[in-house]
C-alpha positions as MATLAB code, in Angstrom:
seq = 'XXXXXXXXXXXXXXXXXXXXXXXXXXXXXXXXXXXXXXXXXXXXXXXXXXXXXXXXXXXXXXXXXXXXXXXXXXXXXXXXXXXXXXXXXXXXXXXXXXXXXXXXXXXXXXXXXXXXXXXXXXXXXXXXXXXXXXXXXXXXXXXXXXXXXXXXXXXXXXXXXXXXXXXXXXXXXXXXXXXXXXXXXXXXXXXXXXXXXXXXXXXXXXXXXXXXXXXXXXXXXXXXXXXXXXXXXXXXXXXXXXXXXXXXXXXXXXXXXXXXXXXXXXXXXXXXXXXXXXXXXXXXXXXXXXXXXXXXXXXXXXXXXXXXXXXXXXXXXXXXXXXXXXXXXXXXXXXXXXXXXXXXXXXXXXXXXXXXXXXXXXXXXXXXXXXXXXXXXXXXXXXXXXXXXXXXXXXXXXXXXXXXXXXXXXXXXXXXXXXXXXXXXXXXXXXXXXXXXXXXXXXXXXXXXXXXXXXXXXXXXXXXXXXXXXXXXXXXXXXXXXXXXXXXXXXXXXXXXXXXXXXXXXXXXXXX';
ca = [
     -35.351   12.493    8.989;
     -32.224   11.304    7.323;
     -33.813    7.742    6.687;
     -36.929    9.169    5.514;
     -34.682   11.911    2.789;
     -32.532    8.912    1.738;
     -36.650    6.738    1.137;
     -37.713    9.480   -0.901;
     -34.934    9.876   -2.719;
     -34.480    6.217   -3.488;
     -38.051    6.819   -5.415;
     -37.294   10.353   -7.424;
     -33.912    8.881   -8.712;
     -35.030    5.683   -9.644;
     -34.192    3.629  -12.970;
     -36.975    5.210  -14.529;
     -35.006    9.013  -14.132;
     -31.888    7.599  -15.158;
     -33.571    6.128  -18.185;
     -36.207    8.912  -18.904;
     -32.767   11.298  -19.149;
     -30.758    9.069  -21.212;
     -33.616    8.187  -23.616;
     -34.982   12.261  -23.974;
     -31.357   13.176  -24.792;
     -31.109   10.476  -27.540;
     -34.257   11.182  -28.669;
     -33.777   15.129  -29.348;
     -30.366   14.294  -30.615;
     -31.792   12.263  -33.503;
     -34.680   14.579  -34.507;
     -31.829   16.991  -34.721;
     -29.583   15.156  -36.701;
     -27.058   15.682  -33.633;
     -26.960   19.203  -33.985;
     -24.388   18.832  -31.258;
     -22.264   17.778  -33.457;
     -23.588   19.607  -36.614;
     -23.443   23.006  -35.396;
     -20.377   22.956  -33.141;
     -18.418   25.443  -34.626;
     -21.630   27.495  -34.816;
     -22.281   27.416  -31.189;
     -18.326   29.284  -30.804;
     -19.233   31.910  -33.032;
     -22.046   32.325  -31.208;
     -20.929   32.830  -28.021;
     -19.113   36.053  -29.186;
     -21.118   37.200  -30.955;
     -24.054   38.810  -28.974;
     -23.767   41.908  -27.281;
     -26.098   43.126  -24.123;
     -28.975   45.653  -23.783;
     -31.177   47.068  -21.418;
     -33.265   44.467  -20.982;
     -31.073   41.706  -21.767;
     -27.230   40.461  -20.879;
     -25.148   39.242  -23.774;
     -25.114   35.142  -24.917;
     -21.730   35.196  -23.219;
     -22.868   36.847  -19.905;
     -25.926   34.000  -20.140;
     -23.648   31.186  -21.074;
     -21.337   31.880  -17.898;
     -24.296   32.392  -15.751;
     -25.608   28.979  -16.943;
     -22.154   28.212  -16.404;
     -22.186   29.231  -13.043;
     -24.984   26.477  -12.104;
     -23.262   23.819  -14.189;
     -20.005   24.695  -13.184;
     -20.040   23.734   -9.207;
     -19.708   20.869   -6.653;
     -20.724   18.554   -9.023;
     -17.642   19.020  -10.801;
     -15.256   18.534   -7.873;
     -17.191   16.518   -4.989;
     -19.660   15.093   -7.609;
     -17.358   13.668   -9.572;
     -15.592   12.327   -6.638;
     -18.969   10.434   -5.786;
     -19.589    9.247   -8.819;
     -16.604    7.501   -9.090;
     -16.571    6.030   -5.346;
     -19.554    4.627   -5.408;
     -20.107    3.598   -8.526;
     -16.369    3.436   -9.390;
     -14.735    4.370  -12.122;
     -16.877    3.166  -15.201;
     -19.515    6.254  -13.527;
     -17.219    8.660  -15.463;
     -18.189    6.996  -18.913;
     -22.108    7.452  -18.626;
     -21.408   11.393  -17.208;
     -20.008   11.484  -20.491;
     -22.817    9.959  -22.396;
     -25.102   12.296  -20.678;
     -23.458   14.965  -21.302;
     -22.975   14.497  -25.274;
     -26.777   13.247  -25.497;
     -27.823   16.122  -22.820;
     -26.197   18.246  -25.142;
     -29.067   18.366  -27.559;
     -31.927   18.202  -24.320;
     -29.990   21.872  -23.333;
     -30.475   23.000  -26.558;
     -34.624   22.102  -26.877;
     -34.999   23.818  -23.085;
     -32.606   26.784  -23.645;
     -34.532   27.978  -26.830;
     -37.958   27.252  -25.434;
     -36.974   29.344  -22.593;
     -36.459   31.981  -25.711;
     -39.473   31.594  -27.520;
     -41.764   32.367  -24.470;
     -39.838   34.423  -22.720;
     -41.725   37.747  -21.452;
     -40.383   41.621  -19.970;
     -40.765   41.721  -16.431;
     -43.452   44.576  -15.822;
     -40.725   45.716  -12.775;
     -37.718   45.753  -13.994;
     -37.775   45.785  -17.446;
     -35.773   42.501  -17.674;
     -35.851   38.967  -19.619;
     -37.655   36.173  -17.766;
     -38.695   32.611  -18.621;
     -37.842   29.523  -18.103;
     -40.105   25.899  -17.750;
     -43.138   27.405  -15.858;
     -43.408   30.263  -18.781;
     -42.768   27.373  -21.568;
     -45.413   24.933  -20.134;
     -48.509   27.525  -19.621;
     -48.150   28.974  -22.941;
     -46.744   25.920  -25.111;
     -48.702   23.308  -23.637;
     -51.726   25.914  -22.106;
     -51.383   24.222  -18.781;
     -50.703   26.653  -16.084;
     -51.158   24.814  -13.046;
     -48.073   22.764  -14.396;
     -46.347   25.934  -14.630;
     -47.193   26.643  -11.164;
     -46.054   23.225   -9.883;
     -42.444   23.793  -11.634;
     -42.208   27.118   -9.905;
     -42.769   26.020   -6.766;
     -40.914   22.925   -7.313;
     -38.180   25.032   -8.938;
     -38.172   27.997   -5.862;
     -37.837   24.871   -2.976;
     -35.217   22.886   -4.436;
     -33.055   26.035   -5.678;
     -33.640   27.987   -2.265;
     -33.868   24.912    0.224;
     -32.389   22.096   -1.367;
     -29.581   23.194   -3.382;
     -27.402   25.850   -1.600;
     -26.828   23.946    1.064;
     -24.769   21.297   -0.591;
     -22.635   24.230   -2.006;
     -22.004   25.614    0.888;
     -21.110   22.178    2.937;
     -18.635   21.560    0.206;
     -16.858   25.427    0.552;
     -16.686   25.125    4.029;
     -15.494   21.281    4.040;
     -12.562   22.328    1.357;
     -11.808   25.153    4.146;
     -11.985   23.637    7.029;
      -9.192   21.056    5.369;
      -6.974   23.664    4.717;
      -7.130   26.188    7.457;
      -8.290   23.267   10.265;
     -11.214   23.704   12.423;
     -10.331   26.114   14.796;
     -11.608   26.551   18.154;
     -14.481   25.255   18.931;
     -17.434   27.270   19.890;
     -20.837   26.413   21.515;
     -24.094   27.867   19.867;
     -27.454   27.141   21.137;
     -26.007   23.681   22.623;
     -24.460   22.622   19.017;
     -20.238   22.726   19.132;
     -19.318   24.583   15.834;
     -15.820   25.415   14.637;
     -14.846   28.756   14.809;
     -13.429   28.584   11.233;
     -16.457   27.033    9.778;
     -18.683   29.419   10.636;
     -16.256   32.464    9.757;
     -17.050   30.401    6.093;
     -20.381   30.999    6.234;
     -20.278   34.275    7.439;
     -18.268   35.508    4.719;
     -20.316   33.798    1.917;
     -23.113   35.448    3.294;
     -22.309   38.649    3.299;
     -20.796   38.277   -0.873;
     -23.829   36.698   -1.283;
     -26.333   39.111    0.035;
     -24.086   41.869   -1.597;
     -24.387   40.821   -5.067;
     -27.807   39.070   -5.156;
     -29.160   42.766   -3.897;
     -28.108   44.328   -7.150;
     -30.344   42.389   -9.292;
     -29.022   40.341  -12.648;
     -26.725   42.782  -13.865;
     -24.604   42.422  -11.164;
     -25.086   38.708  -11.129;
     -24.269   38.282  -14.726;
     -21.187   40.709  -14.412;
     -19.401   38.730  -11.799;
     -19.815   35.039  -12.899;
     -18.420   36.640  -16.442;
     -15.747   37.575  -14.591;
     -15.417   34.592  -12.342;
     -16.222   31.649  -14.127;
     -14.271   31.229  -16.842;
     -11.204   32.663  -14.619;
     -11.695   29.417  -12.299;
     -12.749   26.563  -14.749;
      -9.628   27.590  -17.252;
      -6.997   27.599  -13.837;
      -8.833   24.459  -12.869;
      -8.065   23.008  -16.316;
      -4.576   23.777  -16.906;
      -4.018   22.531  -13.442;
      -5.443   18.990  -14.582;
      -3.524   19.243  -17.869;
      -0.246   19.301  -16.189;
      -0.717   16.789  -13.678;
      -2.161   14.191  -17.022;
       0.961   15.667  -19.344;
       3.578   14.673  -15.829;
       1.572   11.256  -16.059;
       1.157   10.666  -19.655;
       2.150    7.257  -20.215;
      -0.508    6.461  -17.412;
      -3.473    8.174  -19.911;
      -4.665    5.569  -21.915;
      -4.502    2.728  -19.286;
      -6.945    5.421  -17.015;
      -9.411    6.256  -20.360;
      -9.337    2.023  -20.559;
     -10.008    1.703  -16.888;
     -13.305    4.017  -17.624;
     -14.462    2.436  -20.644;
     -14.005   -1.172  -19.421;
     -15.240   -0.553  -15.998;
     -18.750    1.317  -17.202;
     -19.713   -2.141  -18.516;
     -18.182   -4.350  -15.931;
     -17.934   -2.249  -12.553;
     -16.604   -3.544  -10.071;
     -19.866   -1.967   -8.100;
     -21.919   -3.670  -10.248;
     -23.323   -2.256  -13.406;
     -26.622   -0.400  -12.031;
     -24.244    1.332   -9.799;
     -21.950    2.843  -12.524;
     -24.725    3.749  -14.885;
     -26.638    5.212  -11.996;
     -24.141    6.961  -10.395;
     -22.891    8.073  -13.813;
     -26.583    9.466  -14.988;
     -26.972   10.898  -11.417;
     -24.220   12.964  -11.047;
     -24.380   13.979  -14.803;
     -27.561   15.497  -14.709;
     -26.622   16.706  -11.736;
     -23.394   18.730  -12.825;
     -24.745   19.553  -16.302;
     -28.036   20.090  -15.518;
     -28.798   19.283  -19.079;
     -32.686   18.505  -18.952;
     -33.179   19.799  -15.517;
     -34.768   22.809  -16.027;
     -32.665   25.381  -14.012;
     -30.435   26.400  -17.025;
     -33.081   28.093  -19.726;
     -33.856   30.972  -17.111;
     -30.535   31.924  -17.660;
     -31.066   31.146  -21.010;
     -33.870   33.421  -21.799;
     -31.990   36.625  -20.259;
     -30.273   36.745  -23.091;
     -30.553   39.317  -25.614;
     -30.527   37.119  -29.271;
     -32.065   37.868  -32.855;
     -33.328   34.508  -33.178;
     -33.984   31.912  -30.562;
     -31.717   29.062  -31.552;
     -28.743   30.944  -31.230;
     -29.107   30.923  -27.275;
     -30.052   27.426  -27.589;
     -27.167   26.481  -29.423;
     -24.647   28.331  -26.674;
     -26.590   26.607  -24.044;
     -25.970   23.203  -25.748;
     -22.124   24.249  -25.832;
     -22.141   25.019  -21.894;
     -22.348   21.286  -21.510;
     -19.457   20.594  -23.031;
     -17.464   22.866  -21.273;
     -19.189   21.295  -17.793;
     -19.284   17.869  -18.334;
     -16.654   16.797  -21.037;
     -13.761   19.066  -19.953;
     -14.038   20.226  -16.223;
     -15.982   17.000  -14.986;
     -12.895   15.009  -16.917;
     -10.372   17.009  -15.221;
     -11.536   15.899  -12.278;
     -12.168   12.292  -12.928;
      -8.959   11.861  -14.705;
      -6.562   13.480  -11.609;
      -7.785   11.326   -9.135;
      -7.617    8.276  -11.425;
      -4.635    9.125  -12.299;
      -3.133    9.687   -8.898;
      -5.439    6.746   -7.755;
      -6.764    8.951   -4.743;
      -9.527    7.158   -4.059;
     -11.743    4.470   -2.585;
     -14.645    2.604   -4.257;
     -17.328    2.000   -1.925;
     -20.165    0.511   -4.292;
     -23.075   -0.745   -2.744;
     -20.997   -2.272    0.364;
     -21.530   -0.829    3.990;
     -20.343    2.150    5.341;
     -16.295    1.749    5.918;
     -16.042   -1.185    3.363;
     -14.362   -1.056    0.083;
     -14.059   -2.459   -2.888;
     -11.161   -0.963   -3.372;
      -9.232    1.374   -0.956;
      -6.844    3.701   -2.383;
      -6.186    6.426    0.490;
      -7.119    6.509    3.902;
     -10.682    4.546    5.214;
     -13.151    7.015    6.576;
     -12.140    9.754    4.133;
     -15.458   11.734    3.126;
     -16.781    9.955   -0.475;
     -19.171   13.019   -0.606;
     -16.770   15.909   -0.395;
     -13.890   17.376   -2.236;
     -11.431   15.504   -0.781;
     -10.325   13.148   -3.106;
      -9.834   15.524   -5.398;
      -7.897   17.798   -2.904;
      -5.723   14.963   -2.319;
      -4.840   14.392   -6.363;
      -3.657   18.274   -6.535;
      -1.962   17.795   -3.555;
       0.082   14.683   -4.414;
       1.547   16.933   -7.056;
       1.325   20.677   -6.057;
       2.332   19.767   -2.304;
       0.095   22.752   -0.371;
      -0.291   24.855   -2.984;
      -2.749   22.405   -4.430;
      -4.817   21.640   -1.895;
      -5.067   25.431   -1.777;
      -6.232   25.638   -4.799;
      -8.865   23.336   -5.075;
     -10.279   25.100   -1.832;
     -10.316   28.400   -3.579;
     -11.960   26.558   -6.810;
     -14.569   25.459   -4.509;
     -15.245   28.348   -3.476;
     -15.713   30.137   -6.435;
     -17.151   27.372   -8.379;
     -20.153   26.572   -5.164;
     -20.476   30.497   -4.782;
     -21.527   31.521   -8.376;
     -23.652   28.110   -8.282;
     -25.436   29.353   -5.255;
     -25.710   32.710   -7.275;
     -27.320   31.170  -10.305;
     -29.430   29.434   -7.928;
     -30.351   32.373   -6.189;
     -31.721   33.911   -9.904;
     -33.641   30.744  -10.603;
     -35.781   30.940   -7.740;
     -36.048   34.692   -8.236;
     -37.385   34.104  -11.534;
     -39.910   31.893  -10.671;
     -41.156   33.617   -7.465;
     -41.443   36.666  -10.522;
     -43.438   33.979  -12.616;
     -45.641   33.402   -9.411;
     -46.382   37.182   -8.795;
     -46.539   38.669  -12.112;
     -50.205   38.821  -12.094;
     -50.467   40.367   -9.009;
     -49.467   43.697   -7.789;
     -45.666   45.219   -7.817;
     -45.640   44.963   -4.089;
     -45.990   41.668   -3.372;
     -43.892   40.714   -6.029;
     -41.043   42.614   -4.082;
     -41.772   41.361   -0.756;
     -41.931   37.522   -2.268;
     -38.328   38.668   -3.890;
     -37.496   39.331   -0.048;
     -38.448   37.032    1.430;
     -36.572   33.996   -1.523;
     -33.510   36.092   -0.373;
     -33.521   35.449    2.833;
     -34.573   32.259    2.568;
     -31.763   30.990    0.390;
     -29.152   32.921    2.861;
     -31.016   30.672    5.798;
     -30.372   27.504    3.976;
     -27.028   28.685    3.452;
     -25.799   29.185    6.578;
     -27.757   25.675    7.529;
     -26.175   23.881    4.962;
     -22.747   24.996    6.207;
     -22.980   23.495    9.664;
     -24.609   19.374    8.623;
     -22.999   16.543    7.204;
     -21.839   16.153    3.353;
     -23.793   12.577    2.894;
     -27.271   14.054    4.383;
     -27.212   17.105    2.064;
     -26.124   15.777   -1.192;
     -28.964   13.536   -0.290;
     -31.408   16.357    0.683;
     -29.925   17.826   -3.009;
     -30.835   14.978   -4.996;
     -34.238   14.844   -4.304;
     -34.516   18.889   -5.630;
     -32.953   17.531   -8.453;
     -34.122   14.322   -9.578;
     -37.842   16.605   -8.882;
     -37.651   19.331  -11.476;
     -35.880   17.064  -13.341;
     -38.823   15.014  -13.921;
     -41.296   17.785  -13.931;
     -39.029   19.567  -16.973;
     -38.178   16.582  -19.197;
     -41.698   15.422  -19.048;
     -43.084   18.432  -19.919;
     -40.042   19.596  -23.041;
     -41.386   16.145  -24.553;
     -44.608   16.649  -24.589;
     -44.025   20.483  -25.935;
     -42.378   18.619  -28.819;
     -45.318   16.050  -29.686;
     -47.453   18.457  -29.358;
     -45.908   21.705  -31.139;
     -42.172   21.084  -31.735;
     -41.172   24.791  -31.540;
     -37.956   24.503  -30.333;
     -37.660   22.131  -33.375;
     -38.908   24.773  -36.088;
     -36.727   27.049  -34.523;
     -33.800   25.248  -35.647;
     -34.669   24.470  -38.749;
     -35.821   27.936  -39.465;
     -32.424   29.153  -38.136;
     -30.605   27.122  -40.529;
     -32.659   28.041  -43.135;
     -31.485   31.553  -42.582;
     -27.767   30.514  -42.273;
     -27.785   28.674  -45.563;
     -29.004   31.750  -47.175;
     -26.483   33.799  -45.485;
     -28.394   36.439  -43.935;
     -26.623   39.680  -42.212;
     -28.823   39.871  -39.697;
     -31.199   37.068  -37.873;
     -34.672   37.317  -37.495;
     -37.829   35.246  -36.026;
     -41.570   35.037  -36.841;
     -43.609   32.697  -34.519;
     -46.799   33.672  -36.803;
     -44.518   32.013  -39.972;
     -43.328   29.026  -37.678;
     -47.016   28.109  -36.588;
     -45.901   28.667  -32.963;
     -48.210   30.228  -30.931;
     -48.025   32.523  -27.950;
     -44.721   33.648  -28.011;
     -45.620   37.191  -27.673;
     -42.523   38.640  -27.042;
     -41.519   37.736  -30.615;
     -44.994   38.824  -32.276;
     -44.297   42.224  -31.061;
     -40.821   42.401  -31.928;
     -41.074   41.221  -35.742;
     -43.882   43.464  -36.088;
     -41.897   46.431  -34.693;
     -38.860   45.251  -37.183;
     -41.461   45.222  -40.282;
     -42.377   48.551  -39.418;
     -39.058   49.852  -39.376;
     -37.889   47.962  -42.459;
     -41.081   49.824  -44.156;
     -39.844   53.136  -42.511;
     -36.534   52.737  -44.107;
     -34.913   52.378  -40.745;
     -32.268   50.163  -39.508;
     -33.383   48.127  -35.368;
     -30.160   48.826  -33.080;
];
């Protein structure tokens, strides 16, 4: 099975992927002028700016649940792969994705927007790709493929390599405990008291709907990436002389790695997309939850999120264990040869643990601590944000059918991702990251394919923006959006709304 996931995904992430994201992100940051750039003190405003409703949470409640699936092992263990396999010139093209992806979260964050729809349950936001490909492009079936796509990778695929990487950080900390025998299989009695206990914060929360989601990764997030930060300041401000040889080792190296050059770039792209998830597809349903008066202004947070991901949380990472040189390069060499060995041979590439073992160098216990409590966090609200993805799109499946079975499918994703929790918990790191990939490196190309062709064909997300900035320069109080205007069709949620605003602008009355 292992040979066969590692075949597979040798096919879904191959040079064409890494290209495909690279070239859509360069792409949609020229037809935008680099709005990344343009519009960055824009997107901060923006972030405080929104307030929730009843239907809706606020931009900043959206941009820490986005957060919350950017924001994960991809940060800590990801980065730690990245860098020992494709060494450390990987770090510069996570960069370069994340600056170009920048502009690719922007295009899917306000698509998600434009089409987004009230669920007839709950009341509540929902879109996402599968909404944004039936009505932009008219092709539901490829709507249907995302969703399914989208509901196996995010509740089979995915959770498990958060959970493998809380219960690896741990296990390191606390030890294994005794060992127990279940059903044949020897499993430590600390590992699964792990699982057990993500389970049961898990079920608790995911049971009270988005609200509650939204509420604790606003709480959560930003708590853990700003302690995570500071953390990595101090250890780079005790080591400052050694700063610019490490941001020269990265530069020089993503040309010249020692790994070879395909590794670095592919590595880099890989575990870029994979931590910022910037053309991926899983962001914009957090996206759309979001309660906006015009549909760039969510894109434009969303486009920030990346930033805060890839260009200061992933560099924490990358530049305390270059820094500390606590770790090995592997490259495309065997199993147990190195290019270049750093810390102990046989310690887990895939895993936290060269990052553990930066903090540690410096913090003594207290920092390997800490990174196992940032693990934690970060791989829980990733498995949360996870958890609403799939919900979403088993909602997108069922919509048209009766209330009932669009609960019981909503039951039965839950249990599902709690399954793949607990099995993720108890297999090896390589096998699941590799199991992960191939969820990714899927929707991935399902998504960007499908934003592009969006743009040829209509370009919404495009007259969005420039209808946004339009309003801007003419320094509007208040935001507003008419698809009829834009020549964008279908996004009903939007008709109705600017109708129901002209009405009350003729009525003399003022929309709360």
């Amino acid at each position: 099975m292992e040979d066969f996931v590692n075949t597979i995904n040798g096919i879904i992430w191959s040079s064409a992927l890494i290209y495909l994201c690279l070239g859509a992100g360069l792409f949609f940051s020229v037809v935008t002028r680099f709005a990344q750039v343009r519009l960055f003190g824009e997107m901060i405003r923006l972030i405080f700016k929104s307030k929730a409703s009843r239907n809706g949470i606020s931009s900043f409640q959206a941009l820490t649940l986005s957060l919350a699936g950017r924001v994960g092992m991809g940060n800590i263990a990801g980065v730690a792969a990245a860098i020992g396999f494709g060494g450390p010139g990987a770090v510069f093209w996570m960069w370069v994705v994340g600056f170009l992806g920048a502009t690719t979260a922007y295009i899917e964050a306000t698509l998600a927007q434009i089409y987004k729809e009230k669920d007839a349950t709950t009341g509540e936001y929902r879109g996402g790709p599968a909404y944004y490909f039936e009505k932009a492009l008219g092709q539901r079936w490829y709507g249907i493929v995302f969703a399914i796509a989208a509901i196996t990778a995010l509740s089979i695929f995915l959770p498990g390599i958060q959970t493998n990487g809380v219960v690896n950080a741990v296990t390191q900390v606390m030890g294994e405990g005794a060992t127990l025998n279940i059903l044949g299989t020897d499993v430590s009695s600390m590992r699964l008291g792990a699982i057990a206990l993500i389970l049961v914060v898990f079920g608790i929360i995911i049971f009270g709907g988005i609200k509650r989601i939204a509420t604790f990764t606003e709480i959560v997030v930003p708590f853990m990436a700003t302690g995570y930060i500071v953390l990595a300041l101090i250890i780079m401000l005790i080591n400052f002389e050694l700063i610019p040889q490490v941001f020269g080792l990265i530069v020089s190296d993503a040309f010249t790695a020692q790994a070879g050059l395909g590794a670095a770039i592919g590595w880099g792209v890989k575990r870029g997309v994979y931590s910022s998830e910037a053309g991926q597809g899983t962001t914009p349903h957090a996206a759309a939850a979001a309660e906006v008066d015009h549909p760039a202004q969510q894109g434009l947070v969303q486009s920030f999120s990346v930033y805060i991901d890839t260009l200061l949380v992933c560099s924490a990472t990358a530049f305390m264990i270059l820094t500390m040189g606590t770790y090995n390069i592997q490259g495309t060499l065997p199993e147990g040869q190195y290019l270049v060995q750093n810390v102990m041979a046989g310690t887990e590439i895939n895993s936290p643990a060269f990052t553990q073992l930066a903090m540690e160098s410096v913090y003594g216990a207290f920092g390997n601590t800490f990174i196992a409590v940032a693990v934690f966090f970060f791989a829980f609200t990733t498995i949360l944000a996870n958890y609403y993805i799939a919900e979403v799109n088993v909602a997108y499946l069922t919509r048209s059918i009766s209330p009932r079975v669009n609960r019981m499918a909503l039951f039965l994703v839950k249990v599902l991702t709690m399954s793949m929790i607990a099995y993720g918990g108890l297999n090896s790191a390589g096998y699941i990251w590799a199991v992960g990939d191939i969820g990714v490196g899927l929707i991935a190309w399902l998504n960007i394919v499908g934003i592009l062709l969006i743009f040829f064909i209509a370009r919404p997300a495009f007259k969005a923006l420039k209808d946004y900035e339009t309003q801007r320069k003419a320094g509007v109080t208040r935001y507003t959006f008419d698809p009829h205007k834009l020549g964008i069709k279908n996004a009903l949620y939007w008709e109705e709304r600017h109708s129901k605003e002209q009405v009350n602008v003729k009525d003399g009355f003022i929309r709360k």
